[in-house]
mmCIF entry with sequence, helices, sheets and N, C-alpha, C, O atoms, coordinates in Angstrom:
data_MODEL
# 
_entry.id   MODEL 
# 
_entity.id                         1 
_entity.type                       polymer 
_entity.pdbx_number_of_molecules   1 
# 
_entity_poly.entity_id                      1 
_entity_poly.type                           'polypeptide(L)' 
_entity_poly.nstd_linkage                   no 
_entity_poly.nstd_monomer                   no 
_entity_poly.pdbx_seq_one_letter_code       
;(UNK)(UNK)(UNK)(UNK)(UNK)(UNK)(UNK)(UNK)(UNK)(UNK)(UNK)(UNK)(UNK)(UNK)(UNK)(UNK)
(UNK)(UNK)(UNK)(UNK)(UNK)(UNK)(UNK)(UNK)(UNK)(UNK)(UNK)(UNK)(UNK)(UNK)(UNK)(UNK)
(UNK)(UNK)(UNK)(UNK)(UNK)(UNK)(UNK)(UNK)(UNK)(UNK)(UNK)(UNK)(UNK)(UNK)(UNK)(UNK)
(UNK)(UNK)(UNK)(UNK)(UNK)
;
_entity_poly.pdbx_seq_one_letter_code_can   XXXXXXXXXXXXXXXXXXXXXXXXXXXXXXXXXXXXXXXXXXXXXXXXXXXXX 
_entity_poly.pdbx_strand_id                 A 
# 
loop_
_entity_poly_seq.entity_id 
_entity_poly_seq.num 
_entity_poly_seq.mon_id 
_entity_poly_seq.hetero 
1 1  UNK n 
1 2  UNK n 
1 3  UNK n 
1 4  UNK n 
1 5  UNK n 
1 6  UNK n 
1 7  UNK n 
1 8  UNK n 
1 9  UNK n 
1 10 UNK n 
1 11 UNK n 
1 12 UNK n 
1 13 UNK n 
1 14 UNK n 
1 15 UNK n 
1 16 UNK n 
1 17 UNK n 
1 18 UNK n 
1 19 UNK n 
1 20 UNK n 
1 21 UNK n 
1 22 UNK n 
1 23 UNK n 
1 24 UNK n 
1 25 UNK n 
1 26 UNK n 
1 27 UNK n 
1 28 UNK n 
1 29 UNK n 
1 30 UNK n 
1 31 UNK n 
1 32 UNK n 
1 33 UNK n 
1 34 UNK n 
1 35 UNK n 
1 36 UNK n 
1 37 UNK n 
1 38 UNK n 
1 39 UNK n 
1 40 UNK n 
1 41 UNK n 
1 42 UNK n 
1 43 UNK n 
1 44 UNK n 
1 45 UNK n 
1 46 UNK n 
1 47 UNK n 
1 48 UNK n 
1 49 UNK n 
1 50 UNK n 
1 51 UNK n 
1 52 UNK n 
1 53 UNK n 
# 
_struct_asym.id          A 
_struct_asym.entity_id   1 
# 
loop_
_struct_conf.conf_type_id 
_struct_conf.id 
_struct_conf.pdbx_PDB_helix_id 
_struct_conf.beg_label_comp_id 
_struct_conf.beg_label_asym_id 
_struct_conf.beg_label_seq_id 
_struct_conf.pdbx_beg_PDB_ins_code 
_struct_conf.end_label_comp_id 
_struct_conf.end_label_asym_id 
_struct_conf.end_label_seq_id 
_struct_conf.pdbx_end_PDB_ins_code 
_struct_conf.beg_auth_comp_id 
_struct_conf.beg_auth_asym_id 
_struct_conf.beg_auth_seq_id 
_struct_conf.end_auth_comp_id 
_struct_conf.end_auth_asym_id 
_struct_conf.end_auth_seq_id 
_struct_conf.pdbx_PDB_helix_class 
_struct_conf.details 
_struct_conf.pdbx_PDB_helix_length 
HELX_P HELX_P1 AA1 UNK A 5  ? UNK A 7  ? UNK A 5  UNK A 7  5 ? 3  
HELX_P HELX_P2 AA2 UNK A 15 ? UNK A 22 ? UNK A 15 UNK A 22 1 ? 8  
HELX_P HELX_P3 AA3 UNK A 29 ? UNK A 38 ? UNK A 29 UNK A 38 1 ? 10 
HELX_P HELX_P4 AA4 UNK A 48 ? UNK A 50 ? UNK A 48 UNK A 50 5 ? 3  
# 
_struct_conf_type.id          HELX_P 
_struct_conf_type.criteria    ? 
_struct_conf_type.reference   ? 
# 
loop_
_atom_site.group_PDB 
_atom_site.id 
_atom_site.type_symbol 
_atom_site.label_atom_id 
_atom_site.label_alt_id 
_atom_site.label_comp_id 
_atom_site.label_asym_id 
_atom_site.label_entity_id 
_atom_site.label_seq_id 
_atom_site.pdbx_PDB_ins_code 
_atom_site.Cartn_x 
_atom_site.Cartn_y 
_atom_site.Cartn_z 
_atom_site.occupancy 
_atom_site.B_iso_or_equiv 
_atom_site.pdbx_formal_charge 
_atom_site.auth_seq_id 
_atom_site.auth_comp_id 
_atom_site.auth_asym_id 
_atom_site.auth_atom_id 
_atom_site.pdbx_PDB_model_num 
ATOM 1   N N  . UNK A 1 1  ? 307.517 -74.161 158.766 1.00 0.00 ? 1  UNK A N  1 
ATOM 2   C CA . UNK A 1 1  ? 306.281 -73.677 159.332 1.00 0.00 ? 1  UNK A CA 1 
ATOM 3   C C  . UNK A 1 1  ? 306.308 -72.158 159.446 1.00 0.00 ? 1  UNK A C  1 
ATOM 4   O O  . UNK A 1 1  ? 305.298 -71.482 159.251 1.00 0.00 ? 1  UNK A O  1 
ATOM 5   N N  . UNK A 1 2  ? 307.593 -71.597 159.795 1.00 0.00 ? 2  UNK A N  1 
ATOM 6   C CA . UNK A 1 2  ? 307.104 -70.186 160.156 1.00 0.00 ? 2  UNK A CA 1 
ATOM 7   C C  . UNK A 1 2  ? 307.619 -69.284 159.007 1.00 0.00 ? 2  UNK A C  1 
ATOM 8   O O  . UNK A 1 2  ? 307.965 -68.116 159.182 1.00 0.00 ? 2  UNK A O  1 
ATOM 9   N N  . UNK A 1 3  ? 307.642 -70.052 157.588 1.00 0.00 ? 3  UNK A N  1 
ATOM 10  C CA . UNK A 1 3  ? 307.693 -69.297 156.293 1.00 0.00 ? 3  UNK A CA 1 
ATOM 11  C C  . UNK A 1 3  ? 306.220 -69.274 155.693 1.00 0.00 ? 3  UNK A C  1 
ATOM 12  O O  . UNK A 1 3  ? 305.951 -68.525 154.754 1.00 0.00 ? 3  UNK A O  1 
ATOM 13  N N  . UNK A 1 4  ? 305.282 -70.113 156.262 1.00 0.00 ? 4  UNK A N  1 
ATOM 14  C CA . UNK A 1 4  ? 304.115 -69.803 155.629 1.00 0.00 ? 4  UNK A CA 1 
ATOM 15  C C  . UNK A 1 4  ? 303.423 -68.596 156.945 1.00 0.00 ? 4  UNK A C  1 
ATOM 16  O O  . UNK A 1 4  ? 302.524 -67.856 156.546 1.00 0.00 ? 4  UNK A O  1 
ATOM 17  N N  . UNK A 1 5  ? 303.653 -68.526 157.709 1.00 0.00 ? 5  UNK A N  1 
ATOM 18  C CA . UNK A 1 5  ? 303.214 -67.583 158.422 1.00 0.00 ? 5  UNK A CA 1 
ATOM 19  C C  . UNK A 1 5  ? 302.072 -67.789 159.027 1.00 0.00 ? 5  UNK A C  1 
ATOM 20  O O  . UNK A 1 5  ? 301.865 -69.003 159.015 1.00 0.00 ? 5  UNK A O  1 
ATOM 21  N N  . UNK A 1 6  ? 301.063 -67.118 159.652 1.00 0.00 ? 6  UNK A N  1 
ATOM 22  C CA . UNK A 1 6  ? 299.794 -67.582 160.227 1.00 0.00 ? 6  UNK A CA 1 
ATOM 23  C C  . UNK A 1 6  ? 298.564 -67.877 159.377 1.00 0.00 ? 6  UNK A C  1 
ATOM 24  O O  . UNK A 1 6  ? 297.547 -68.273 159.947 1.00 0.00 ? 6  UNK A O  1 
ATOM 25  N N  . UNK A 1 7  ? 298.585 -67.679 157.776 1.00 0.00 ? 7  UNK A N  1 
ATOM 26  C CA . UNK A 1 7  ? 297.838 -68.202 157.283 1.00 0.00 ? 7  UNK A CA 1 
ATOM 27  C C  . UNK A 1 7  ? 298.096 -69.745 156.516 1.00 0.00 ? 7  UNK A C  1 
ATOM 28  O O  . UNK A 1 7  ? 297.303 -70.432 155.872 1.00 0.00 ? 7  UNK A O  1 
ATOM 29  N N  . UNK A 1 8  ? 299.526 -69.978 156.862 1.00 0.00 ? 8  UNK A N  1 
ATOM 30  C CA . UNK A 1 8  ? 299.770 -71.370 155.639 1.00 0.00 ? 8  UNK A CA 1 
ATOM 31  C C  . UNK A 1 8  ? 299.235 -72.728 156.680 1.00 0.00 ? 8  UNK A C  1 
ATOM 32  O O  . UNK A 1 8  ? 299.632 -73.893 156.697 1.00 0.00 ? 8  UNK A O  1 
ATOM 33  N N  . UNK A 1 9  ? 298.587 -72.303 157.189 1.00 0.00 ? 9  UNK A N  1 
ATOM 34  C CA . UNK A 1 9  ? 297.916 -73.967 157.420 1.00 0.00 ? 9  UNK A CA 1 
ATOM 35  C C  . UNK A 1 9  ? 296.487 -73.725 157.921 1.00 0.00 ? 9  UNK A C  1 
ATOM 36  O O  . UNK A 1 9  ? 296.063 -73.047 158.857 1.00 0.00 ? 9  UNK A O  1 
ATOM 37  N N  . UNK A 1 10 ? 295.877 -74.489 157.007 1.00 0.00 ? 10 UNK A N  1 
ATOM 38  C CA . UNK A 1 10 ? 294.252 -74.679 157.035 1.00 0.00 ? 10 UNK A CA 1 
ATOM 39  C C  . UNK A 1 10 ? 293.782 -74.980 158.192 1.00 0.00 ? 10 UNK A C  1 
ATOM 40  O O  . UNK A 1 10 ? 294.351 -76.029 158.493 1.00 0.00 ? 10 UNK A O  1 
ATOM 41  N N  . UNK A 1 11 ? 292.868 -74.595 159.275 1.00 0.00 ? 11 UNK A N  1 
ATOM 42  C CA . UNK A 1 11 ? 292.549 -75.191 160.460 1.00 0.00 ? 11 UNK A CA 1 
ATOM 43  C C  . UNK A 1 11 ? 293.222 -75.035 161.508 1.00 0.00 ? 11 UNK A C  1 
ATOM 44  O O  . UNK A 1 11 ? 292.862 -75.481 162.597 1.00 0.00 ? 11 UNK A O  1 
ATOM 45  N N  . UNK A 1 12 ? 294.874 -74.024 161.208 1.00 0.00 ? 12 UNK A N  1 
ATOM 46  C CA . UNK A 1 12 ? 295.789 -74.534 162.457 1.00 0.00 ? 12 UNK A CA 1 
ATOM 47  C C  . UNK A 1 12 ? 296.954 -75.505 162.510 1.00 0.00 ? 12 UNK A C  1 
ATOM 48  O O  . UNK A 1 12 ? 296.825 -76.646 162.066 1.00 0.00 ? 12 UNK A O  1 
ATOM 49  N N  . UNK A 1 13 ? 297.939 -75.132 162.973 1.00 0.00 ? 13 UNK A N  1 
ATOM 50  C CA . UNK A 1 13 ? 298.703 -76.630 163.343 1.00 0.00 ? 13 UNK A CA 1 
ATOM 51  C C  . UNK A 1 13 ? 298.404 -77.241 164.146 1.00 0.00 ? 13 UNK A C  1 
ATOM 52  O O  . UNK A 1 13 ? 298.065 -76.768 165.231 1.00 0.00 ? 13 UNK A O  1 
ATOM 53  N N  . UNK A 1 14 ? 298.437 -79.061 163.769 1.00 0.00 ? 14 UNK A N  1 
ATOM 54  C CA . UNK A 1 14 ? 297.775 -79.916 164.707 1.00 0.00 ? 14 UNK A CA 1 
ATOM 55  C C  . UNK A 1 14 ? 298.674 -80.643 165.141 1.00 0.00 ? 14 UNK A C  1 
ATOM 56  O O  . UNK A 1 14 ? 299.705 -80.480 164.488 1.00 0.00 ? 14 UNK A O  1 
ATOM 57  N N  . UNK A 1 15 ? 298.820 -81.729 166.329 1.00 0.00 ? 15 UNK A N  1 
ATOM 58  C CA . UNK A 1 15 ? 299.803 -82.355 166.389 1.00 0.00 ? 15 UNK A CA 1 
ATOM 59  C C  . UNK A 1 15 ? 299.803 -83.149 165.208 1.00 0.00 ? 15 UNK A C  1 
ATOM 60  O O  . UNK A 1 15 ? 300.853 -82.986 164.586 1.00 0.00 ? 15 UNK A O  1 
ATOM 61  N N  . UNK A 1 16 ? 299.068 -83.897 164.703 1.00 0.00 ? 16 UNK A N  1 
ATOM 62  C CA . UNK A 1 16 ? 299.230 -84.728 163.862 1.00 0.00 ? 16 UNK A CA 1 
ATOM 63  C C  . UNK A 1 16 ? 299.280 -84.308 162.653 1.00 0.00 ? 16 UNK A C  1 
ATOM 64  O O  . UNK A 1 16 ? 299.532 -85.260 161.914 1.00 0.00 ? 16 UNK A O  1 
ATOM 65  N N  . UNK A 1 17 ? 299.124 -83.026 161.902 1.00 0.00 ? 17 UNK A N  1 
ATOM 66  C CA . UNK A 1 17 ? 299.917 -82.102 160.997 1.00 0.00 ? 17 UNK A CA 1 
ATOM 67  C C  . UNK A 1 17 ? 301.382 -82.237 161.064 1.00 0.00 ? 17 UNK A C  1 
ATOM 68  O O  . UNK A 1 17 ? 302.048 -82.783 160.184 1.00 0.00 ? 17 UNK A O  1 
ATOM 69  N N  . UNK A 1 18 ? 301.898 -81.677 162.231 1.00 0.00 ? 18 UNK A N  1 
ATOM 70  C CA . UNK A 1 18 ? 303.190 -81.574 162.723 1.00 0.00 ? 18 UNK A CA 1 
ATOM 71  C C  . UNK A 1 18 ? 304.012 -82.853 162.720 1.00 0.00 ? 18 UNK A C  1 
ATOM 72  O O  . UNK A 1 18 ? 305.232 -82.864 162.560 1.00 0.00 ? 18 UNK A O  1 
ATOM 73  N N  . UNK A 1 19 ? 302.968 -84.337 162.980 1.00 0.00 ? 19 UNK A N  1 
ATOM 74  C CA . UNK A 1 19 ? 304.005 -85.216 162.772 1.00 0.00 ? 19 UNK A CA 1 
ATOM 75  C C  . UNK A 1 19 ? 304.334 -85.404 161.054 1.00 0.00 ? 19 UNK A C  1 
ATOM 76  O O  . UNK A 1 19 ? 305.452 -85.645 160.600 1.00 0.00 ? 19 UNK A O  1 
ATOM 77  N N  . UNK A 1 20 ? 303.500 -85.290 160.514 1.00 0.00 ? 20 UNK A N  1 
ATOM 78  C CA . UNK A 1 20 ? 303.361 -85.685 159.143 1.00 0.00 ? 20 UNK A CA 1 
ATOM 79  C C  . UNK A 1 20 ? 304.302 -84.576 158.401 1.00 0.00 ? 20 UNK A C  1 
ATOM 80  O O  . UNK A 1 20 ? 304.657 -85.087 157.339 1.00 0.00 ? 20 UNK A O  1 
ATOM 81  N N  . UNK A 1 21 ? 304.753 -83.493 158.509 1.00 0.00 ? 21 UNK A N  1 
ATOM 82  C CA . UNK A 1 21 ? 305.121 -82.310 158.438 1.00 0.00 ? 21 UNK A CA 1 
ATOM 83  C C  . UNK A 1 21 ? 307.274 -83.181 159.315 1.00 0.00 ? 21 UNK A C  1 
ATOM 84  O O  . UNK A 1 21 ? 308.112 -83.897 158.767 1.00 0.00 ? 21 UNK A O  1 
ATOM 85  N N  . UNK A 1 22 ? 307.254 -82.886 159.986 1.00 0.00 ? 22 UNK A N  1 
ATOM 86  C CA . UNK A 1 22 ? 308.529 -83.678 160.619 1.00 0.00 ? 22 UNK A CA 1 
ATOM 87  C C  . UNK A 1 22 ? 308.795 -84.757 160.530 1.00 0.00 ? 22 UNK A C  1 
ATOM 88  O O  . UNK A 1 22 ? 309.865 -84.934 159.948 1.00 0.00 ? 22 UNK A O  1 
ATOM 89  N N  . UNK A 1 23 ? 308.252 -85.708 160.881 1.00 0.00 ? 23 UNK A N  1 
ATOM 90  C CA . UNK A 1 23 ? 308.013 -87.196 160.825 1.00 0.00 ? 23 UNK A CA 1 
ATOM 91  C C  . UNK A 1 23 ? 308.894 -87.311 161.799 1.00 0.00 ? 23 UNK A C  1 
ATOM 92  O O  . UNK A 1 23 ? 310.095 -87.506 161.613 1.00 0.00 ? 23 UNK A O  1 
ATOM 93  N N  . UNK A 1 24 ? 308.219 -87.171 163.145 1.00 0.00 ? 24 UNK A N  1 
ATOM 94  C CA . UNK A 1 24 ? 308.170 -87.290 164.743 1.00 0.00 ? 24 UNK A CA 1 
ATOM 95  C C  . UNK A 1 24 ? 307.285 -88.255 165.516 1.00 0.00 ? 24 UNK A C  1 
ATOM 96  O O  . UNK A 1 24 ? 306.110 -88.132 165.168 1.00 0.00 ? 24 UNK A O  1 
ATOM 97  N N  . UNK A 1 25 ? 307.424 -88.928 166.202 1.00 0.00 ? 25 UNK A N  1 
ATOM 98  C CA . UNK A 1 25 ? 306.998 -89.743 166.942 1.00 0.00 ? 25 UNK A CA 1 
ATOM 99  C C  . UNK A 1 25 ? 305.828 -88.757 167.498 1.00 0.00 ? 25 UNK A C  1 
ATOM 100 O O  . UNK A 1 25 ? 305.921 -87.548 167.712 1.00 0.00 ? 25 UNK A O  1 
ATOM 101 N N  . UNK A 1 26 ? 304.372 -89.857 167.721 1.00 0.00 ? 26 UNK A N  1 
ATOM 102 C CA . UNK A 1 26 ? 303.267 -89.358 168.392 1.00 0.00 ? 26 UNK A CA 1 
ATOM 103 C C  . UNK A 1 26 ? 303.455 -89.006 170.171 1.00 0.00 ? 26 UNK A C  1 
ATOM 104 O O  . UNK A 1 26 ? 302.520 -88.672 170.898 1.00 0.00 ? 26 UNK A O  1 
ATOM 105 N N  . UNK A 1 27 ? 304.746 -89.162 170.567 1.00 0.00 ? 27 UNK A N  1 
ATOM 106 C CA . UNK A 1 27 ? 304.772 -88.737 171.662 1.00 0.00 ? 27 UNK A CA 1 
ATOM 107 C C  . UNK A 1 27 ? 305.389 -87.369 172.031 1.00 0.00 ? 27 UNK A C  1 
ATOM 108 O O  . UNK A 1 27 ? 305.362 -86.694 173.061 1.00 0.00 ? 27 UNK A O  1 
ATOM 109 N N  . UNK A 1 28 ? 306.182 -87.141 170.330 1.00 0.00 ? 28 UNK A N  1 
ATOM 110 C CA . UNK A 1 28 ? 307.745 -85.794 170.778 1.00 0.00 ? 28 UNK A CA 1 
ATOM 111 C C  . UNK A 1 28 ? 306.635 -84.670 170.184 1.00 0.00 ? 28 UNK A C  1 
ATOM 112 O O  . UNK A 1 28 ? 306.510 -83.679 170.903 1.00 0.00 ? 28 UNK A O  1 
ATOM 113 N N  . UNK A 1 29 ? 305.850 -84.700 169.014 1.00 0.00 ? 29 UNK A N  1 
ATOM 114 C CA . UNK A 1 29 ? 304.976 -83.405 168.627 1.00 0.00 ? 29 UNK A CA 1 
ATOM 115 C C  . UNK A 1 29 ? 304.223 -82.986 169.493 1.00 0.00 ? 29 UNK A C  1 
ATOM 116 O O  . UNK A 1 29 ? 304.196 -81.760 169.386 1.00 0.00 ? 29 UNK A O  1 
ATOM 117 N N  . UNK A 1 30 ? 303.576 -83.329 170.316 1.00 0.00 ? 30 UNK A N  1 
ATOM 118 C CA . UNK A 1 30 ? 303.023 -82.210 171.445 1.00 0.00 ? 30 UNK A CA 1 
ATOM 119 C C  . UNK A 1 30 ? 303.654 -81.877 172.584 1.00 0.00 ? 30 UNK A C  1 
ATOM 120 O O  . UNK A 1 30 ? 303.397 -81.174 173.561 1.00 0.00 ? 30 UNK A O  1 
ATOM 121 N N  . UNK A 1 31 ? 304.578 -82.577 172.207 1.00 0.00 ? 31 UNK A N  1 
ATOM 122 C CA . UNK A 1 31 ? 305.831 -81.805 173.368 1.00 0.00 ? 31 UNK A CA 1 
ATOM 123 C C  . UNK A 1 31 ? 306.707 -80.361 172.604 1.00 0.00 ? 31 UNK A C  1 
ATOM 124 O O  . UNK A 1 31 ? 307.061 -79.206 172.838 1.00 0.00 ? 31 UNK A O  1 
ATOM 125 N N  . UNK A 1 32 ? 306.723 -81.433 171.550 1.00 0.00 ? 32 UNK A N  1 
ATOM 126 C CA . UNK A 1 32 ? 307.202 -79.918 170.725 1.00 0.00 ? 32 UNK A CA 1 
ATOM 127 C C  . UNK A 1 32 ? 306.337 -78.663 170.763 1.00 0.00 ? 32 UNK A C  1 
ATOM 128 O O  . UNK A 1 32 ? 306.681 -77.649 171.371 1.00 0.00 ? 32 UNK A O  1 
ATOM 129 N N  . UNK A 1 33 ? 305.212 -78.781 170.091 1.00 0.00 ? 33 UNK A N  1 
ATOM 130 C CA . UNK A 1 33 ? 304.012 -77.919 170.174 1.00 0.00 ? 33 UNK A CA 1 
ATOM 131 C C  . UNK A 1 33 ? 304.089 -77.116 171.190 1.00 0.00 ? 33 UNK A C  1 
ATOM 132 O O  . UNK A 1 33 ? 304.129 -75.916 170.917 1.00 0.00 ? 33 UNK A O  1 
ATOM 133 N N  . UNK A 1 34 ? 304.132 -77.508 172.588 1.00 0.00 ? 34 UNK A N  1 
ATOM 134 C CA . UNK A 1 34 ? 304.030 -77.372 173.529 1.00 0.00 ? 34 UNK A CA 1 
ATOM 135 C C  . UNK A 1 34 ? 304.641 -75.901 173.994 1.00 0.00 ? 34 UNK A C  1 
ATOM 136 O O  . UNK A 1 34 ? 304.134 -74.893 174.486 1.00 0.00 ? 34 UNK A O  1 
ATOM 137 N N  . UNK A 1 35 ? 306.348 -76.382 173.485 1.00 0.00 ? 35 UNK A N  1 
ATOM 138 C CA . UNK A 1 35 ? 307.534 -75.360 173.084 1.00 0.00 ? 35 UNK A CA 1 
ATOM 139 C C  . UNK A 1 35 ? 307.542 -74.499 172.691 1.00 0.00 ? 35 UNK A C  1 
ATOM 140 O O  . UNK A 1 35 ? 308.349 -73.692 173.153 1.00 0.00 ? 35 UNK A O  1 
ATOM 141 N N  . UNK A 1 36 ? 306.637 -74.073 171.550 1.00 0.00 ? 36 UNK A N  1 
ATOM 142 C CA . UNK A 1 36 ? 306.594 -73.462 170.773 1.00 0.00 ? 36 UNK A CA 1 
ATOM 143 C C  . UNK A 1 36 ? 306.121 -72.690 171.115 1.00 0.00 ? 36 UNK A C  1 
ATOM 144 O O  . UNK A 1 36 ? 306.590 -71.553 171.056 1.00 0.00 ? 36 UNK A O  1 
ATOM 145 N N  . UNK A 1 37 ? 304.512 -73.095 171.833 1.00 0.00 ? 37 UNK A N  1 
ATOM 146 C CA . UNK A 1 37 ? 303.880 -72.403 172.330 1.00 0.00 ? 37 UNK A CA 1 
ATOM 147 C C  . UNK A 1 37 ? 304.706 -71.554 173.366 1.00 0.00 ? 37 UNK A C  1 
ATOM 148 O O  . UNK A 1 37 ? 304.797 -70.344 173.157 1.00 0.00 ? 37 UNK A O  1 
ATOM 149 N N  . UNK A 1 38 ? 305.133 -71.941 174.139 1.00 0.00 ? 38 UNK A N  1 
ATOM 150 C CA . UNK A 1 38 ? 305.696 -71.124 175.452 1.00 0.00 ? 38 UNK A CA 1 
ATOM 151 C C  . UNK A 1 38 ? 306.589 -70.635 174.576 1.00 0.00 ? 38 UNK A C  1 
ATOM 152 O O  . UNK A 1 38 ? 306.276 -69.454 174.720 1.00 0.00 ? 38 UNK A O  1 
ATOM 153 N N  . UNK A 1 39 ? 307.265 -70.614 173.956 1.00 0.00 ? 39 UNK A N  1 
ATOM 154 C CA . UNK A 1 39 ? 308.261 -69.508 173.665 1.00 0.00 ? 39 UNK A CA 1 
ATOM 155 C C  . UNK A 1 39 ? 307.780 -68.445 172.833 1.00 0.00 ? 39 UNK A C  1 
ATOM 156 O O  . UNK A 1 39 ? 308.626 -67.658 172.410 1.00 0.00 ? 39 UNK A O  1 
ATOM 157 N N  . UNK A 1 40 ? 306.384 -68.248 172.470 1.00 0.00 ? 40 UNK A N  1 
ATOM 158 C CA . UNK A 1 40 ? 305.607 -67.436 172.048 1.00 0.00 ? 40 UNK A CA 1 
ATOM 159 C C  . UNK A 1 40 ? 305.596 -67.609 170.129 1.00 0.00 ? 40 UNK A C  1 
ATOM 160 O O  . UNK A 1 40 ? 305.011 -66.725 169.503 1.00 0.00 ? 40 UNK A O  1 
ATOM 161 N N  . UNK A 1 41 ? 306.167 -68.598 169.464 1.00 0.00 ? 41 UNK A N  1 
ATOM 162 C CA . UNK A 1 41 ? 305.924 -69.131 168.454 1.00 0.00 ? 41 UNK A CA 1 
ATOM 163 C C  . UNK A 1 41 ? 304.079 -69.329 167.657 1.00 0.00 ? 41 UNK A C  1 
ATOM 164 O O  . UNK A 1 41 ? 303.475 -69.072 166.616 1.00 0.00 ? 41 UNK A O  1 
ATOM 165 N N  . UNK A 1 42 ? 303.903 -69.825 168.738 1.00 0.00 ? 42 UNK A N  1 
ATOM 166 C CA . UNK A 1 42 ? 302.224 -70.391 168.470 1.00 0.00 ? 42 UNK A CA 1 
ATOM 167 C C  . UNK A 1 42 ? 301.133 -70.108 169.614 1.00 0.00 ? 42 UNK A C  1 
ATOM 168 O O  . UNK A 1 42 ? 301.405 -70.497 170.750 1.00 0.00 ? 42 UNK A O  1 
ATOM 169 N N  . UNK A 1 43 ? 300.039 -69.520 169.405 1.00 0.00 ? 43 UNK A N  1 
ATOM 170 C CA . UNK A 1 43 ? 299.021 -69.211 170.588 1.00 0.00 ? 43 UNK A CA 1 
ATOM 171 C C  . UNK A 1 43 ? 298.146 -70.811 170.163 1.00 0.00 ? 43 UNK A C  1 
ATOM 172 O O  . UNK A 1 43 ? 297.789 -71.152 169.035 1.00 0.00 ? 43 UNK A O  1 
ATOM 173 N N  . UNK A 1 44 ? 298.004 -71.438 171.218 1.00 0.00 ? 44 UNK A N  1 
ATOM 174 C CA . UNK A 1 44 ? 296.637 -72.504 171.439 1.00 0.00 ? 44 UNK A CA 1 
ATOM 175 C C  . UNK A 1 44 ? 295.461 -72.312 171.630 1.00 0.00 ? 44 UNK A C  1 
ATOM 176 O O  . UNK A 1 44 ? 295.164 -71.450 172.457 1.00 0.00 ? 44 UNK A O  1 
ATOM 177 N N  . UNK A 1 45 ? 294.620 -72.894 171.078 1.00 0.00 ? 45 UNK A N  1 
ATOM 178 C CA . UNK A 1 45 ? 293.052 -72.891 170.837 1.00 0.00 ? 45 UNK A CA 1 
ATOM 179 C C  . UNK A 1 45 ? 292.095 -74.199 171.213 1.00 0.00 ? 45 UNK A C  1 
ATOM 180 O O  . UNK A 1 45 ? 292.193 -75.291 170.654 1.00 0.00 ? 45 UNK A O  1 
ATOM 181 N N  . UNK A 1 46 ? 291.627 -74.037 171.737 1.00 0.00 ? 46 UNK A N  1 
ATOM 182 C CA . UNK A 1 46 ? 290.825 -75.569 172.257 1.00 0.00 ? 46 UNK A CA 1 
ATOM 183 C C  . UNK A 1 46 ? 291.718 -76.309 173.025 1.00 0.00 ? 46 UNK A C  1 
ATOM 184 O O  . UNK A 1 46 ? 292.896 -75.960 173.103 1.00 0.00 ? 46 UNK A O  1 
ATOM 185 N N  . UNK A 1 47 ? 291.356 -77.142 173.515 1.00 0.00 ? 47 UNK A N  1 
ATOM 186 C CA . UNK A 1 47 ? 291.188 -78.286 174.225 1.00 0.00 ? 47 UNK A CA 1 
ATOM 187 C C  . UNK A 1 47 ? 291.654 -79.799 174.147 1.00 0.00 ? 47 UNK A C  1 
ATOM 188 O O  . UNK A 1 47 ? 291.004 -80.442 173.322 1.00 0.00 ? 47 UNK A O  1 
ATOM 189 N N  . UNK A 1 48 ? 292.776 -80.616 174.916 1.00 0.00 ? 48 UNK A N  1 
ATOM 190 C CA . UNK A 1 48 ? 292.746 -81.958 174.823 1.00 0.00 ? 48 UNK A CA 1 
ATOM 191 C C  . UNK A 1 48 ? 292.979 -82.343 173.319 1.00 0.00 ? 48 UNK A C  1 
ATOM 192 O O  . UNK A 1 48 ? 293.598 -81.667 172.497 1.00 0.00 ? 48 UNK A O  1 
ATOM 193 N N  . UNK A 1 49 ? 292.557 -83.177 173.176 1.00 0.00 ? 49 UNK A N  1 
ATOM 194 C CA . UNK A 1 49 ? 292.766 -83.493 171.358 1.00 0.00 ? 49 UNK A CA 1 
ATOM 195 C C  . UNK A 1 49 ? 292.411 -82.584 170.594 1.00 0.00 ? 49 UNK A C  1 
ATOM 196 O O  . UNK A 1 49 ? 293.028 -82.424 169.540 1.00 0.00 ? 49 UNK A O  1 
ATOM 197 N N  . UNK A 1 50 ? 291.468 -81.866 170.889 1.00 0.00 ? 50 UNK A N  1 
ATOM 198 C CA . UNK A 1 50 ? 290.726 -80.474 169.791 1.00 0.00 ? 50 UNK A CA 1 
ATOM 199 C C  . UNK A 1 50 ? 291.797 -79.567 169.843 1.00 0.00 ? 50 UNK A C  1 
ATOM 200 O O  . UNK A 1 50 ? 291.671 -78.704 168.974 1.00 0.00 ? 50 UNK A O  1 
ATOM 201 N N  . UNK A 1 51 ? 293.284 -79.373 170.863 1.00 0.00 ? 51 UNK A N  1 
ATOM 202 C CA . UNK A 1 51 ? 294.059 -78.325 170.359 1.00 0.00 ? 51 UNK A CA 1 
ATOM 203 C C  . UNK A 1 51 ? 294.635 -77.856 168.940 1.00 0.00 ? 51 UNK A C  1 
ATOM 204 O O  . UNK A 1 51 ? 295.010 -78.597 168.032 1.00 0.00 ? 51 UNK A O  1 
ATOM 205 N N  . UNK A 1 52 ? 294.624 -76.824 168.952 1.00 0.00 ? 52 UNK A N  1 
ATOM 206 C CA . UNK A 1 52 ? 295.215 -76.225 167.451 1.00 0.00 ? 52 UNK A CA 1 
ATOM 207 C C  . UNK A 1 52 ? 295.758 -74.893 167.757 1.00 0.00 ? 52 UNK A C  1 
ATOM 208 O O  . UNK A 1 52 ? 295.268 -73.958 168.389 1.00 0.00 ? 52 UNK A O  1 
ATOM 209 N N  . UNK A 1 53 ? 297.318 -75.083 166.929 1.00 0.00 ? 53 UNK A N  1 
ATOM 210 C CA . UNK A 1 53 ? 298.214 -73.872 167.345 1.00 0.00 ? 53 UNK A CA 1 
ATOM 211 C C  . UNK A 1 53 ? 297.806 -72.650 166.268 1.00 0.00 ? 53 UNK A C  1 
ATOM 212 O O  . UNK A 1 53 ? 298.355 -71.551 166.344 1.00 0.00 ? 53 UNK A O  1 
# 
């Protein structure tokens, strides 16, 4: 993910990008996400299911 940089994913990373991308359980990718975010990896956008990193 962070070799394509902020333009290699269309729309954002989604959780369900991210599982398909890892092949992670629908419960560990927005925990991951989550991570990422706080460690300053990814800024979040929207809302509830509409999030996108």
């Amino acid at each position: 993910m962070l070799e394509k940089g902020t333009e290699g994913f269309d729309g954002g990373m989604t959780a369900q990008k991210y599982i398909r991308i890892t092949r992670t359980s629908k419960a560990t990718a927005p925990r991951d996400l989550q991570q990422l975010q706080e460690t300053g990896f990814f800024i979040w956008e929207g809302a509830g299911r509409l999030v996108r990193y």
